[in-house]
MINU-825395 format. One record per residue (C-alpha): residue in one letter; x negated, y, z. Coordinates in Angstrom, 1 decimal, always signed. Last residue first. Layout:
<sites>
+-----+--------+--------+--------+
: res :   east :  north :     up :
+-----+--------+--------+--------+
:   a :      X :      Y :      Z :
...
+-----+--------+--------+--------+
</sites>
This chain:
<sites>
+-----+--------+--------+--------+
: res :   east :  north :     up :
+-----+--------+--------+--------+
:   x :   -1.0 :  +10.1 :   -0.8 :
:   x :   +1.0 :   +7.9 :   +1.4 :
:   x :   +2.1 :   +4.5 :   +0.0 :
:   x :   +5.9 :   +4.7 :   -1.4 :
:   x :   +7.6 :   +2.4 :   +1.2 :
:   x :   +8.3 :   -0.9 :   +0.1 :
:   x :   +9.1 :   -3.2 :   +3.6 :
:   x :  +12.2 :   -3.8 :   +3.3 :
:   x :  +13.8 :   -3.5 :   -0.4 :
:   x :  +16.0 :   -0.1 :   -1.2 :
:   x :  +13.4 :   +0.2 :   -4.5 :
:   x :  +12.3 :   -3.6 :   -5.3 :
:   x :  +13.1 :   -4.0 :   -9.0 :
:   x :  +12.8 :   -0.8 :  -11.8 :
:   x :  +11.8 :   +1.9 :   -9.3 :
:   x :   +9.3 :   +0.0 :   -7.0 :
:   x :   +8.1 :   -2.1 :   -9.5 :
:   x :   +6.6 :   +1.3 :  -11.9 :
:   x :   +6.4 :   +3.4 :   -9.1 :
:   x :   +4.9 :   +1.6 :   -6.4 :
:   x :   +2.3 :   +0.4 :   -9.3 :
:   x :   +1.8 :   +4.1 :   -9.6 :
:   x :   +1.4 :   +5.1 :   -5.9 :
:   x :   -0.8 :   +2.4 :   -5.4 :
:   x :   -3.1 :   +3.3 :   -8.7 :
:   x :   -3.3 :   +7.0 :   -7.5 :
:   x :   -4.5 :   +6.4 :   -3.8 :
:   x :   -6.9 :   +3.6 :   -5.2 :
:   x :   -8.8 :   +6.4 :   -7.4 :
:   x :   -9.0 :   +8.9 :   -4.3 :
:   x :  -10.3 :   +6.1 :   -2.1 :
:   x :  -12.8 :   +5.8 :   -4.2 :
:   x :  -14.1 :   +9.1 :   -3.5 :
:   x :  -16.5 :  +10.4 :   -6.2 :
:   x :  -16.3 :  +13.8 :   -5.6 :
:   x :  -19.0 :  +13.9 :   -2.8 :
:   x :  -21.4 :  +12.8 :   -5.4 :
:   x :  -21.8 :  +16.7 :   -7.1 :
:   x :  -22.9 :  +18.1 :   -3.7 :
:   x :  -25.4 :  +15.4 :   -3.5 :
:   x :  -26.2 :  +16.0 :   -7.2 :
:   x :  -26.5 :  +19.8 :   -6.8 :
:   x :  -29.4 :  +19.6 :   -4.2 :
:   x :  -31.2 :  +16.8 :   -6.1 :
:   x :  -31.2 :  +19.8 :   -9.5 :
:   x :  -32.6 :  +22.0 :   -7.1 :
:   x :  -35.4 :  +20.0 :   -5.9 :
:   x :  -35.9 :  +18.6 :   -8.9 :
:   x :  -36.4 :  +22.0 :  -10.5 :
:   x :  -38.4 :  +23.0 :   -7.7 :
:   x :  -40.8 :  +19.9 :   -8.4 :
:   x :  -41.5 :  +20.4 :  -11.8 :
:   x :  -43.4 :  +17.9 :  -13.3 :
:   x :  -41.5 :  +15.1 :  -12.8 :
:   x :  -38.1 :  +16.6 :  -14.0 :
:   x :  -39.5 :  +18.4 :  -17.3 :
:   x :  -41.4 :  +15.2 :  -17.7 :
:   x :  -37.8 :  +13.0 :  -18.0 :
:   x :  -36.9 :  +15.4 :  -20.0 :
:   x :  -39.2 :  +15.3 :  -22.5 :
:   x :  -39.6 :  +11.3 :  -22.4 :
:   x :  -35.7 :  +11.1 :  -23.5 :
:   x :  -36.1 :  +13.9 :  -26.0 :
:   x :  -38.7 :  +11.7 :  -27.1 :
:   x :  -37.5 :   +8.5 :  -26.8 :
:   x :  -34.0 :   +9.6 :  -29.1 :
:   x :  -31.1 :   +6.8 :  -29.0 :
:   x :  -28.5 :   +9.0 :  -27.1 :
:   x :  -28.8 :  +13.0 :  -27.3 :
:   x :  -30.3 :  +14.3 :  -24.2 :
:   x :  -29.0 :  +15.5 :  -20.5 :
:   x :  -30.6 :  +16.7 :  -17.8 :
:   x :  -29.9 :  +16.9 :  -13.9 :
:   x :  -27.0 :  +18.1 :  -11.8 :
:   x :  -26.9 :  +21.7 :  -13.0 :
:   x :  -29.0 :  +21.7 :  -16.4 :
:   x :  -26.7 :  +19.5 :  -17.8 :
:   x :  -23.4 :  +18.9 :  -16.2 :
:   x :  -23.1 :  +15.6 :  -15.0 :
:   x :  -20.4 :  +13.3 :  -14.3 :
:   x :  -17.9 :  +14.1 :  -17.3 :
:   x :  -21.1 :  +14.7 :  -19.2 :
:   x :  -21.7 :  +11.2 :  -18.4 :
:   x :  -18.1 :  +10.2 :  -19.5 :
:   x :  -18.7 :   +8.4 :  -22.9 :
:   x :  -22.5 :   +9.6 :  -24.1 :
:   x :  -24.5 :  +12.6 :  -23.9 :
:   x :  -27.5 :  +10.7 :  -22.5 :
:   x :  -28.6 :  +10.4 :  -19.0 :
:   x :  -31.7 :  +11.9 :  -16.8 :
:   x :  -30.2 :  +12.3 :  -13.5 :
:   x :  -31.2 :  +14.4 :  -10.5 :
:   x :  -31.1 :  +12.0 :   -7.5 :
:   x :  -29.1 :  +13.1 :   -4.3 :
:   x :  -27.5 :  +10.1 :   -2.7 :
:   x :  -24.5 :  +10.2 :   -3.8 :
:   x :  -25.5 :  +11.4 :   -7.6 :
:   x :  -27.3 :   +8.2 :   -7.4 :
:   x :  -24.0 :   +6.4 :   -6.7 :
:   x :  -22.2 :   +8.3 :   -9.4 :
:   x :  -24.5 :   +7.8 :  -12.0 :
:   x :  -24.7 :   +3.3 :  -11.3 :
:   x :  -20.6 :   +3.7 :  -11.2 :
:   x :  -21.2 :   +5.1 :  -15.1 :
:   x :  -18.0 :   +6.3 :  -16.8 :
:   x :  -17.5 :   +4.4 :  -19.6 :
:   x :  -20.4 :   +4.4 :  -22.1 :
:   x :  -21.8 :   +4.4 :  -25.5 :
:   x :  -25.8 :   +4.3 :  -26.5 :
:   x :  -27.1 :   +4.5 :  -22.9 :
:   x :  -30.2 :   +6.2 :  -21.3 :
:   x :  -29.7 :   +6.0 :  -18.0 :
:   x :  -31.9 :   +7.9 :  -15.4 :
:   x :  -32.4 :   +8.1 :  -11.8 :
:   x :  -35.7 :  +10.5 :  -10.5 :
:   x :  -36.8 :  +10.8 :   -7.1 :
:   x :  -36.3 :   +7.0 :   -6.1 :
:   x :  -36.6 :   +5.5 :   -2.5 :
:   x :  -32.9 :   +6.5 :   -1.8 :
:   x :  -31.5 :   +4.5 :   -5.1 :
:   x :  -33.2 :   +1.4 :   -3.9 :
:   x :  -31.7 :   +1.6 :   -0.5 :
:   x :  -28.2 :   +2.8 :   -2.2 :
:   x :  -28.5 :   -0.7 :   -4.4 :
:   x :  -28.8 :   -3.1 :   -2.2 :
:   x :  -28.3 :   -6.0 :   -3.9 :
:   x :  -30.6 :   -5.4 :   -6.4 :
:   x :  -30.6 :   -7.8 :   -9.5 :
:   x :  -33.3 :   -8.4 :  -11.9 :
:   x :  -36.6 :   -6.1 :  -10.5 :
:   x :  -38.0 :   -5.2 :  -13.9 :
:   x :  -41.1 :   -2.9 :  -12.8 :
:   x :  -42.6 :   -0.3 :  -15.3 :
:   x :  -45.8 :   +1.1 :  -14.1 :
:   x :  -46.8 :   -3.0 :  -12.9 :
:   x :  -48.1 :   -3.6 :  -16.6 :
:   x :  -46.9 :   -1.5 :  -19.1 :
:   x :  -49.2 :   -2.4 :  -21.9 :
:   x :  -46.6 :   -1.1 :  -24.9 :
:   x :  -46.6 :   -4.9 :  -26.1 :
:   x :  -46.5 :   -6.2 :  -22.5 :
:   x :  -43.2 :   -4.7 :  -22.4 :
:   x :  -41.4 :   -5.1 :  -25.5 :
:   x :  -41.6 :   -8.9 :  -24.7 :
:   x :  -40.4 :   -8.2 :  -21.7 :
:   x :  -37.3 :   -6.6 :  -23.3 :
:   x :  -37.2 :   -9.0 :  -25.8 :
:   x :  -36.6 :  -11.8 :  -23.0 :
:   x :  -34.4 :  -10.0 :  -20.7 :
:   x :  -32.2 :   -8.9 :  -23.6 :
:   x :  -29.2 :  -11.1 :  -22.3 :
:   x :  -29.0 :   -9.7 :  -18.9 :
:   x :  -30.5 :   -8.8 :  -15.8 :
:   x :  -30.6 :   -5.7 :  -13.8 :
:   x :  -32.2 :   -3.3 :  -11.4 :
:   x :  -34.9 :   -1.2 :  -13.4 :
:   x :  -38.0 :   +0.9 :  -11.4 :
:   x :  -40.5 :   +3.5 :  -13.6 :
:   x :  -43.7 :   +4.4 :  -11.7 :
:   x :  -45.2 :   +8.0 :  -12.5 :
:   x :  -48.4 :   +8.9 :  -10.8 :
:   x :  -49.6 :   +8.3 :  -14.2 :
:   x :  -48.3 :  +11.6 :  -16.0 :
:   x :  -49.2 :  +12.4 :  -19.5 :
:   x :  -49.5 :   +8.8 :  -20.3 :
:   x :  -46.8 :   +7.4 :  -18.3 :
:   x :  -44.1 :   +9.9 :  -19.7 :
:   x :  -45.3 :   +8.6 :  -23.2 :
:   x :  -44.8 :   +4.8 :  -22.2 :
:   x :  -41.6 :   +5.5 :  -20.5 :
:   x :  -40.4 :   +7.2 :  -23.0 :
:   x :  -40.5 :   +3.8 :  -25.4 :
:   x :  -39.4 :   +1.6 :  -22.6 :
:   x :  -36.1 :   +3.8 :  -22.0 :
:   x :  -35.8 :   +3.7 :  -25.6 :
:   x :  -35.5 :   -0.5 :  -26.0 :
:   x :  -33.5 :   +0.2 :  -23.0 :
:   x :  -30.7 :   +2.0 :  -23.8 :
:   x :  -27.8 :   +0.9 :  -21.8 :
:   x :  -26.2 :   -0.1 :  -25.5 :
:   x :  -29.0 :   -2.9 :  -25.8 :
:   x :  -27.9 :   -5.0 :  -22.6 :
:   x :  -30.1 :   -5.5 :  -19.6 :
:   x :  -28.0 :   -4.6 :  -16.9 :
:   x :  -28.2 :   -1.3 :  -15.5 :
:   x :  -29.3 :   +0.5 :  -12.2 :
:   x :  -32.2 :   +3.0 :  -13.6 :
:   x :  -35.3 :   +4.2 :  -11.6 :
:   x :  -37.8 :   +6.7 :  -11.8 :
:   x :  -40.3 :   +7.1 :   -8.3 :
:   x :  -42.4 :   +9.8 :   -8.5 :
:   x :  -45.9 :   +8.4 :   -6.8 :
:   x :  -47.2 :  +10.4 :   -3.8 :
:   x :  -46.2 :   +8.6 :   -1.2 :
:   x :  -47.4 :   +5.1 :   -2.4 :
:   x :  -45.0 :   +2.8 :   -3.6 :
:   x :  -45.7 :   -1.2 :   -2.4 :
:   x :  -41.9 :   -2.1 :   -2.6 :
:   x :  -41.4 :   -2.9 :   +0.8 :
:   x :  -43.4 :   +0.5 :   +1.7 :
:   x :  -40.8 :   +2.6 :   -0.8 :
:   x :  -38.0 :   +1.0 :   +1.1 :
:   x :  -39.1 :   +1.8 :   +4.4 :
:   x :  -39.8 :   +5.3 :   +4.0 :
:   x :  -36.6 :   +6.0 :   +2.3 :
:   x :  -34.2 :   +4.4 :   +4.6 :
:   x :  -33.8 :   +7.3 :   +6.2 :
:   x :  -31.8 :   +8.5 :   +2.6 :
:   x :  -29.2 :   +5.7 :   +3.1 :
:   x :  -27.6 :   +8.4 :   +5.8 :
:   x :  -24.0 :   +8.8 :   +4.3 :
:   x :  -24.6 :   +6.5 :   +1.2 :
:   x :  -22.4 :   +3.5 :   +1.9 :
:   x :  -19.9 :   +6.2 :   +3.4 :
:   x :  -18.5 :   +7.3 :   -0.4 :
:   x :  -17.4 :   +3.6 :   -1.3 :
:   x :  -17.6 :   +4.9 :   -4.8 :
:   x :  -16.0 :   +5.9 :   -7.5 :
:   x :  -13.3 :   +6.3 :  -10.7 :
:   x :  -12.2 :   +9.0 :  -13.2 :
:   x :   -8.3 :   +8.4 :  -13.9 :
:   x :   -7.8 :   +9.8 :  -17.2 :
:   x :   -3.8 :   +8.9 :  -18.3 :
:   x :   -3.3 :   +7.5 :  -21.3 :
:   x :   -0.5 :   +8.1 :  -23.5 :
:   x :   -1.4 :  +10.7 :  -25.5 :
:   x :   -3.9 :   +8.2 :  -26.5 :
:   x :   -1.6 :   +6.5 :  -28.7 :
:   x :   -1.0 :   +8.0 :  -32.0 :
:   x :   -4.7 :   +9.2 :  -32.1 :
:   x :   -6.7 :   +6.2 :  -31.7 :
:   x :   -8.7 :   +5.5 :  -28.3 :
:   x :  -12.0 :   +7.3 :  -28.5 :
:   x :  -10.0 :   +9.8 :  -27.1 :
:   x :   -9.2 :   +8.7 :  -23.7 :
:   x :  -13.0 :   +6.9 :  -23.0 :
:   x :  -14.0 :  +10.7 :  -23.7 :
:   x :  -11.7 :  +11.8 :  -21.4 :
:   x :  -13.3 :   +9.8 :  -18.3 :
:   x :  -12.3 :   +6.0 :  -17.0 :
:   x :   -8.7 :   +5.6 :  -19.0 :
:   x :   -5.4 :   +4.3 :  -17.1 :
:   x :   -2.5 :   +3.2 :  -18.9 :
:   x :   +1.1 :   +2.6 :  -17.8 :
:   x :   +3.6 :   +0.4 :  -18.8 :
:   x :   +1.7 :   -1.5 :  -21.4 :
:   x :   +3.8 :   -3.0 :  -24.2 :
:   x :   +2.6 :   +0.3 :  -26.4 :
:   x :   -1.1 :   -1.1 :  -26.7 :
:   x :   -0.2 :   -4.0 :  -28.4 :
:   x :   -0.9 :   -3.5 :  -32.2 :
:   x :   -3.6 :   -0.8 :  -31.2 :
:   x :   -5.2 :   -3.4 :  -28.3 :
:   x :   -5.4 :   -6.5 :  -30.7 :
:   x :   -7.2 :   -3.9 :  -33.7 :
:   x :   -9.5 :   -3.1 :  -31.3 :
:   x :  -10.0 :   -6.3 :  -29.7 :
:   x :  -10.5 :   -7.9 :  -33.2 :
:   x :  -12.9 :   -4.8 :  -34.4 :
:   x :  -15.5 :   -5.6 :  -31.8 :
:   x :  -14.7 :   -3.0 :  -28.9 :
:   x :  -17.6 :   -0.1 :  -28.5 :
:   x :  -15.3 :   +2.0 :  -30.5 :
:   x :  -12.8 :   +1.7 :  -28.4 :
:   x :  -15.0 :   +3.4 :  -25.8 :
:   x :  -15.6 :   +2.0 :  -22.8 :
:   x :  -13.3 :   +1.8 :  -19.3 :
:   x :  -10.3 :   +1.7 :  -21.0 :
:   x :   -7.5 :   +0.5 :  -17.7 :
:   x :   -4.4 :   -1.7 :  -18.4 :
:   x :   -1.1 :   -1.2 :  -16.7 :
:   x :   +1.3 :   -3.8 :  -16.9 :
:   x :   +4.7 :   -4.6 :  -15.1 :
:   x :   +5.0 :   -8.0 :  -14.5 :
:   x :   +8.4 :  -10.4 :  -16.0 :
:   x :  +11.4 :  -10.8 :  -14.5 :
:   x :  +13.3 :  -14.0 :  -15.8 :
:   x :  +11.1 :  -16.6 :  -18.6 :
:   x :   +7.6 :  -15.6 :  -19.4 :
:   x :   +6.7 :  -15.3 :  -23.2 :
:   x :   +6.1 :  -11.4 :  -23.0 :
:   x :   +3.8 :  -11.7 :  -20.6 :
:   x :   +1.4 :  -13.6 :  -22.2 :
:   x :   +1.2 :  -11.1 :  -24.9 :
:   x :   +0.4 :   -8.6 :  -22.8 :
:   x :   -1.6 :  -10.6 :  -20.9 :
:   x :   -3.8 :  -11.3 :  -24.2 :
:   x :   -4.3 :   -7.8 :  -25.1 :
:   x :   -5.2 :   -6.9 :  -22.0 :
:   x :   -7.7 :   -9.5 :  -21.2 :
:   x :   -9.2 :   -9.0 :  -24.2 :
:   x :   -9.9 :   -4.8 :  -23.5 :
:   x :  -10.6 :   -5.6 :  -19.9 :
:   x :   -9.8 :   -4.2 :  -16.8 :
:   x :   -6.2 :   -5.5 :  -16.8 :
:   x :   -3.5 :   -4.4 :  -14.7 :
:   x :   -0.5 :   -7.2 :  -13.5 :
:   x :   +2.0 :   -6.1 :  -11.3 :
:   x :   +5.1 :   -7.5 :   -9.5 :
:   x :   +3.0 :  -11.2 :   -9.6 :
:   x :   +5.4 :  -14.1 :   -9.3 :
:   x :   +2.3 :  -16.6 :   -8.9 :
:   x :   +3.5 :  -19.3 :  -10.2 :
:   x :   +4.7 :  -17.7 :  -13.4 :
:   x :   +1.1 :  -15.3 :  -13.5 :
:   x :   -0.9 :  -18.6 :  -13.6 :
:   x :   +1.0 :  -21.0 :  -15.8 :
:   x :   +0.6 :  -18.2 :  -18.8 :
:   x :   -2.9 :  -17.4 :  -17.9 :
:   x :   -3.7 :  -21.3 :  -18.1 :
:   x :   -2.1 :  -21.0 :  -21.3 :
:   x :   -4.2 :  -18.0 :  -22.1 :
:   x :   -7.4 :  -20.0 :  -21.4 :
:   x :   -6.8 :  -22.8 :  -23.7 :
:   x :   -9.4 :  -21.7 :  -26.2 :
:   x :  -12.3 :  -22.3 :  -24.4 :
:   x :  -16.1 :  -22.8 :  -25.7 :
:   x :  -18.1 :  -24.1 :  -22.7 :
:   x :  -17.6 :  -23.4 :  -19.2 :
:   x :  -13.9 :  -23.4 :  -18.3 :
:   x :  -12.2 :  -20.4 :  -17.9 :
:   x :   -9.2 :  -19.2 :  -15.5 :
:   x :  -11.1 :  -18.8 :  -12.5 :
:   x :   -9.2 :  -17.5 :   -9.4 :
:   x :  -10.3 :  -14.8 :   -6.1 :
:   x :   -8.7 :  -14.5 :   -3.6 :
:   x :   -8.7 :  -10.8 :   -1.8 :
:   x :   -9.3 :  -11.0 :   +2.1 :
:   x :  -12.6 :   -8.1 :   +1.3 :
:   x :  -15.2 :  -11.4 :   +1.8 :
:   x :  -13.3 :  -12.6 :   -1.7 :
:   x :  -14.7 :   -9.7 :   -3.5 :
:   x :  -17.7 :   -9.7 :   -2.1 :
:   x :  -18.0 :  -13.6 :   -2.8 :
:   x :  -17.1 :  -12.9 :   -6.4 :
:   x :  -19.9 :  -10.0 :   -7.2 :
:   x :  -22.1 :  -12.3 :   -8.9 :
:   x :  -19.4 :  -14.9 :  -10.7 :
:   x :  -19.6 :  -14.5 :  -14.2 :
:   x :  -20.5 :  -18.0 :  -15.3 :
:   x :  -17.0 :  -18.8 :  -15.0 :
:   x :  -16.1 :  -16.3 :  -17.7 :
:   x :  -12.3 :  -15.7 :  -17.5 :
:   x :  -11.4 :  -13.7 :  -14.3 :
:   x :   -8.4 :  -13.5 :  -11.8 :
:   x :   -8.3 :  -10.7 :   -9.0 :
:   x :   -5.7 :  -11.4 :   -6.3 :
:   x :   -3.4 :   -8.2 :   -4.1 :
:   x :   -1.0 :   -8.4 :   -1.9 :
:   x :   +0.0 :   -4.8 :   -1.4 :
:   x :   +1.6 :   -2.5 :   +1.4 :
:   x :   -0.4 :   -4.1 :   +4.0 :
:   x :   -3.4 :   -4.5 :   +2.0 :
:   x :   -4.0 :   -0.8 :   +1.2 :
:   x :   -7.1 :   -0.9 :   -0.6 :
:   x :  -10.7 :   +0.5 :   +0.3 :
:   x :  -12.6 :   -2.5 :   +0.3 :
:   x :  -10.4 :   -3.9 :   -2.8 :
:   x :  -11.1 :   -1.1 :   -4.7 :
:   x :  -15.2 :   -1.1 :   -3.6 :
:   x :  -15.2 :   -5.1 :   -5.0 :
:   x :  -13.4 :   -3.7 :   -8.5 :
:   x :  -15.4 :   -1.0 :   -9.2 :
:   x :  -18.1 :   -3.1 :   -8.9 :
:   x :  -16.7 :   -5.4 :  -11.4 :
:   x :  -16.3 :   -2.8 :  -13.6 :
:   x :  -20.0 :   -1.3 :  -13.7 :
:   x :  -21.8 :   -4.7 :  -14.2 :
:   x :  -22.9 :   -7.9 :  -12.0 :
:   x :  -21.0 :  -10.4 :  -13.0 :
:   x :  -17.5 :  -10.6 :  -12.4 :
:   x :  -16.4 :  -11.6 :  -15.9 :
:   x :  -13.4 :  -10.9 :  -17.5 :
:   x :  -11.2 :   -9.1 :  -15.9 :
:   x :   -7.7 :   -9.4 :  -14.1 :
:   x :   -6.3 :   -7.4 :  -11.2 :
:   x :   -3.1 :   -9.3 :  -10.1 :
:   x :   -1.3 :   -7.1 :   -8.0 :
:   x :   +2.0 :   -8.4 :   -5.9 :
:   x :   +4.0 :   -5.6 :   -4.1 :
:   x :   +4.1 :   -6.6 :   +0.0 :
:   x :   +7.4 :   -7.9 :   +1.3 :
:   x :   +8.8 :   -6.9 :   +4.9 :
:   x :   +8.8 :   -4.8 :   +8.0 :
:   x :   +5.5 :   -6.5 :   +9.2 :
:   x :   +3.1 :   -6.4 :   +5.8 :
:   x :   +2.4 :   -9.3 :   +5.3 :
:   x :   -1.6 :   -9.9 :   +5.5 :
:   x :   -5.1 :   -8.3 :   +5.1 :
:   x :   -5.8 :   -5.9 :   +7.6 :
:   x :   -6.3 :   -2.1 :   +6.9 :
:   x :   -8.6 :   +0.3 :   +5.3 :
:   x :  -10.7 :   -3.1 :   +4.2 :
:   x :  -14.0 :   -3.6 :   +4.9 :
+-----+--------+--------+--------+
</sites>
């Protein structure tokens, strides 16, 4: 729920934030996005979230249950006419600050913008890949534009300086979190989880949270798997997600005779319960942001498996929190993944320093730091001396 109640705020006007993305399926941004608005100050800000994809809409309700509306802008089907629609939207709605969590979006708004008659948004924009994960449009869209941003937030360093040299200086890392009190106590629900999913006590439990795209790794995930399942069958492997490989990846699957030792499991919605049944997380992407799905299993104490990719090192140091591996290599991946299983002081030690490690992952932290610099940005350049517009306490 939220820190405080939805609504005006009683000595006067509340700063206007339209968050805009592009989907709100069920990935690592639009999660962010449901624990911000749990955790935001809604008397000080009024703020909506707008998307594009209207087929995206797995984490909408949660967002909406937070007090936040939530708008469309798409149409299914090819659209062209969204940024009109964009256009209409933000002169209606009078918004003081507009931030973009999407590399299209951003571009576009910033354009957008720029057409709108009187006072127009502030705009802060938020990296949370790697430029070089972008298709070369968006990158090249994003460089040309990049400057009409008033402020710009990046997920880990290595998000920072993927973008190009003459404007990164720019960007300011703001590492992001986690609704830290979903996981105080998840781990009693160990027991019951593992029975509800038929896991016997003394099976090691491996699980990843990631949809099923090509750059979380899978294709090597499924590959390891296979070698860490034949040098240690009390191993079960667990994946929450869906996506647009679903059908290769299965395919993949009965072709290394998996059977039930590697379960797909489509979308969790409880993803701590999950998480606390598990001994082992791992992710095994090909270019990152800054994982949520590493920060909530660092939460609950899982060592981590993860590749040396985006801002994983960022979240875990190897050999302290778990292990790290070069991306795109099954064997390393296997290899470490054994090293975990098979040594159980090691994962003891390694779980230990995860827990400790999670605590830093306060949401509330990254909301705390985006308040006080939208107050900034509108409060200094239109509404300073206005009723109502404190600075928001640190």
């Amino acid at each position: 729920m939220p820190t405080t109640t939805p609504g005006d705020s009683a000595s006067g006007r509340r700063i206007k934030v339209l968050w805009l993305v592009k989907g709100l399926g069920a990935g690592g941004a639009e999660r962010l996005l449901v624990s911000l608005a749990r955790v935001a100050d809604h008397q000080r800000f009024d703020y909506s979230v707008a998307y594009l994809l209207p087929h995206k809409v797995a984490f909408r309700k949660a967002i909406e249950a937070t007090g936040v509306p939530v708008h469309c802008l798409g149409v299914p089907g090819r659209d062209i006419g969204w940024p009109l629609r964009l256009r209409s939207f933000l002169k209606d709605g009078q918004f003081d600050v507009v931030h973009s969590h999407s590399p299209v979006m951003a571009g576009v708004s910033r354009i957008v913008a720029r057409t709108l008659l009187g006072p127009r948004p502030v705009l802060v924009s938020t990296e949370h890949n790697s430029w070089g994960s972008y298709l070369l449009p968006t990158r090249l869209l994003n460089a040309a534009l990049h400057g009409l941003d008033d402020h710009r937030f990046a997920v880990s360093s290595q998000a920072r300086d993927s973008v190009w040299r003459p404007l990164r200086k720019s960007v300011e890392v703001l590492v992001h979190g986690v609704v830290l009190e979903d996981y105080i106590g998840v781990r009693r629900k160990r027991q019951a989880e593992r029975r509800r999913l038929g896991l016997a006590d003394d099976e090691i439990v491996v699980t990843t949270v990631a949809n099923l795209r090509r750059e979380k790794g899978y294709p090597e995930l499924l590959l390891a798997s296979r070698t860490v399942l034949d040098r240690e069958p009390r191993s079960i492997f667990l994946a929450a997600g869906q996506g647009a490989l679903e059908s290769l990846l299965h395919t993949e699957h009965a072709r290394l005779r998996l059977r039930d030792r590697f379960r797909f499991l489509g979308q969790v919605d409880d993803v701590p319960a999950l998480l606390a049944a598990s001994d082992v997380f791992v992710l095994p992407s090909r270019f990152e942001g800054t994982p949520i799905a590493i920060m909530e299993a660092l939460c609950v104490g899982l060592p981590v498996v993860g590749t040396t990719v985006g801002g994983i090192p960022d979240e875990v140091t190897d050999g302290v929190e778990g292990l790290l591996v070069p991306p795109r290599q099954p064997v390393a991946l296997a290899n470490a993944l054994l090293r975990v299983i098979r040594d159980p002081a090691l994962r003891d030690r390694l779980a230990t320093a995860a827990a400790t490690r999670g605590a830093d992952f306060d949401i509330r932290n990254v909301i705390s730091r985006m308040q006080s610099c939208y107050f900034s940005l509108v409060g200094s350049s239109r509404v300073t001396g206005k009723p109502g517009l404190t600075p928001p306490s640190p």
